[in-house]
N, C-alpha and C positions, 0 to 999 in steps of 0.2 A: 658909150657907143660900142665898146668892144663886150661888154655883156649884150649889150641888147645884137649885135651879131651872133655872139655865141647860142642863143638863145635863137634865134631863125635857123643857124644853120641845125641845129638840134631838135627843133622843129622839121624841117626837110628831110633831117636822117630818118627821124621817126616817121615820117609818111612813107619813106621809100620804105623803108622794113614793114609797114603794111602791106602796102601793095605789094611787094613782091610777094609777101607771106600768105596774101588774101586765098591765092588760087587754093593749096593747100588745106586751110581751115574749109572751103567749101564744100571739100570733098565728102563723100560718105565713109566714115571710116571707125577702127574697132581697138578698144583698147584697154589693157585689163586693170584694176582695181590692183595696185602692188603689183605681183609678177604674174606668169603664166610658166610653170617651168611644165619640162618635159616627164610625162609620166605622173603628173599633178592633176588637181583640179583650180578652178579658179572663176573668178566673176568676170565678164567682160561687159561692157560698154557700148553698143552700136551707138555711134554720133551721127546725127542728122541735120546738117543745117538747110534752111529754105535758101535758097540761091538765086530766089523769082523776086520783082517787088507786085509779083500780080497776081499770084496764086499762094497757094496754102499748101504741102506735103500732106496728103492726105493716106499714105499706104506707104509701106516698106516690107519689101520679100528677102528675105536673108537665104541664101542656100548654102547650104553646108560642104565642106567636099567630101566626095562618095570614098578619094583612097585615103581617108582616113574618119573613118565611121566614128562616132564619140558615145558611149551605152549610157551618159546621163547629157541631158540638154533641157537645162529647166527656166524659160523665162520670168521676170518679173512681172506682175502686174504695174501696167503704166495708167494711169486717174486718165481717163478720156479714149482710150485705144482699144480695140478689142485683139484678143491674140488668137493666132491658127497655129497649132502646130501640125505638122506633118512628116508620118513616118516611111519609112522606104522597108522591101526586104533589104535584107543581106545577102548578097553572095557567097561571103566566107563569114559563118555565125562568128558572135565575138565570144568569147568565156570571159565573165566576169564573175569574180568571188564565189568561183566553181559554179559555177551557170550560166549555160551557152543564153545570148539573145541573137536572136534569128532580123531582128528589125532595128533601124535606128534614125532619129531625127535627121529629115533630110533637105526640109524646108522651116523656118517661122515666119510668119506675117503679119503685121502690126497695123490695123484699118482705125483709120478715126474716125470718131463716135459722133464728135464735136468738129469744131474748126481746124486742128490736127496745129502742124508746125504751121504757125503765121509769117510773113514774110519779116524779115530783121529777127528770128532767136531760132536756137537751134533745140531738137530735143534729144535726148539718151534714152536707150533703148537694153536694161540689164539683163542678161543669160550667164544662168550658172553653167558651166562649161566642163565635163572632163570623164572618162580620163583623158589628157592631151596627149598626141603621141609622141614615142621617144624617137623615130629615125628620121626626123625633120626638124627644120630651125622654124620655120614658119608655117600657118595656115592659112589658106587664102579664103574668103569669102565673097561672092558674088550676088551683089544689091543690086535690085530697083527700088528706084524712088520714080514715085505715081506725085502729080498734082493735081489742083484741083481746077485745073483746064483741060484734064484729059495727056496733059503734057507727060510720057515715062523717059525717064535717065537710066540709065545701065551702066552700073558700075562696075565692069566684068570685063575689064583690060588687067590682062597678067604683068605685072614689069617684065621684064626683060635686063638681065646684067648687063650692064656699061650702055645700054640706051636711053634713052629720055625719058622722063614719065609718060604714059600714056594720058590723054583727053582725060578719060574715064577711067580710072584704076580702080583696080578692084581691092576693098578693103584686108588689111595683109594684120594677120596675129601672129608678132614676134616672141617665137618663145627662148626661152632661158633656160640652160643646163640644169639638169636635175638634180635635186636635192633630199636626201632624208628628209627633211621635215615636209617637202610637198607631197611626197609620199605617205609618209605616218600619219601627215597629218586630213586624210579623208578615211570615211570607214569604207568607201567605195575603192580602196588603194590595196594594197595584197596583204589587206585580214589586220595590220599592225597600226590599226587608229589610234592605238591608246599610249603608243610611243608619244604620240605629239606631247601629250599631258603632264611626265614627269618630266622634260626637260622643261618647258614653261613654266611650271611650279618650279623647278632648282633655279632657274634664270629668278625668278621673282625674287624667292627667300635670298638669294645671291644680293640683289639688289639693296633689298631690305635690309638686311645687316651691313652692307658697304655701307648704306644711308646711315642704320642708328650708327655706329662706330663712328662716322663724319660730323655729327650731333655730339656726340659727347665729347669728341676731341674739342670741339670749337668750345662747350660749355668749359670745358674742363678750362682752356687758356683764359676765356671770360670771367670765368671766377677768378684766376690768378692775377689776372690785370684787377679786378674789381677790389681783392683781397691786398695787393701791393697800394693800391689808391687809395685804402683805408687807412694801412699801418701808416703811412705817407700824412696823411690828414690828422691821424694821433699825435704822431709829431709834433709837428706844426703848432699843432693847438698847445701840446706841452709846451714848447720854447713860448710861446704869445702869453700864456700865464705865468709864466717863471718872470717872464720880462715886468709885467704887470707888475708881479708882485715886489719886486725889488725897486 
């Protein structure tokens, strides 16, 4: 009786953390592949789940923010979607790797080809993303989601500190403190791609030899355990023919 209690009421906890979790997971929202640091490049994610049980998600318009321009935004191709991308001027050109670009991705849009998101699965939407910028924690992004009733969602409520989530939030890219390696490690980063290369390679050989040295220690004790279980078993056999023989 008291498992079979434990076991409902563990049931019931598990529902409530759905539900409460559901609203969340519905949302449209963006998230990177590992990190997103500041002054890096990175992959992100747009997540899409259908939230209809009577339509299909047939289009997604992603807009970028204008006060902080990105000089590379390359998306994935997705099996069924067709993509738009679209560029805006700049106000203020950007210099990347000593050359001004005057323009920069300022919308993408993801149209279905096919039946797009059906209702119960959600789909991912990947954009290589960078450089990210370094005087902010976060990038905000501004989704609609189009169905296939004609039905559009606007995901383009800003949070607000210490207030409630909004209805509709607008999908938020939390980025992370800057690092060497997110920097060294693009050639679109300040000229020093090839830094990423020799620490990877020293981390690995690092490894490699922690590993063989760990390998030989073990054989090594293995033969001596094996070696003491021999002399051990000489023994043995000696006294057992001595005994015999007398």
């Amino acid at each position: 009786m008291k498992a079979s209690r434990l076991a409902a009421a563990a049931a019931v906890a598990g529902s409530a953390v759905l539900v409460l979790c559901s609203p969340a997971f519905a949302h449209v929202s963006v998230q990177p592949e590992g990190t997103a640091a500041k002054g890096g490049y990175a992959v992100v994610n747009f997540r899409v789940p259908n939230e209809r049980d009577n339509a299909s998600t047939t289009q997604l318009e992603v807009n970028f923010p204008a006060d902080a321009p990105l000089s590379s935004v390359m998306p994935q191709k997705v099996d069924g979607w067709k993509i738009t991308v679209t560029k805006s001027k700049l106000a203020k050109p950007l210099e990347v790797h000593g050359r001004q670009i005057s323009e920069a991705v300022s919308k993408v849009t993801w149209t279905a080809e096919d039946k797009g998101v059906e209702p119960g699965f959600i789909q991912q939407f990947p954009v290589s993303l960078g450089a990210l910028p370094e005087n902010t924690d976060q990038m905000v992004f501004k989704a609609i989601q189009t169905y296939s009733n004609k039905e559009v969602v606007r995901w383009i409520e800003v949070q607000k500190d210490g207030a409630e989530e909004p209805e509709n939030p607008a999908p938020v890219l939390a980025l992370s403190a800057a690092d060497d390696h997110a920097h060294g490690s693009s050639a679109e980063s300040s000229g020093k791609s090839g830094d990423a290369e020799p620490a990877a390679a020293t981390t690995e050989a690092s490894d490699s030899s922690d590993g063989t040295d760990t390998t030989a220690r073990v054989l090594g004790v293995v033969g001596i355990v094996v070696g003491a279980a021999g002399v051990a078993y000489g023994v043995l056999a000696g006294r057992r023919r001595t005994t015999d023989a007398s």
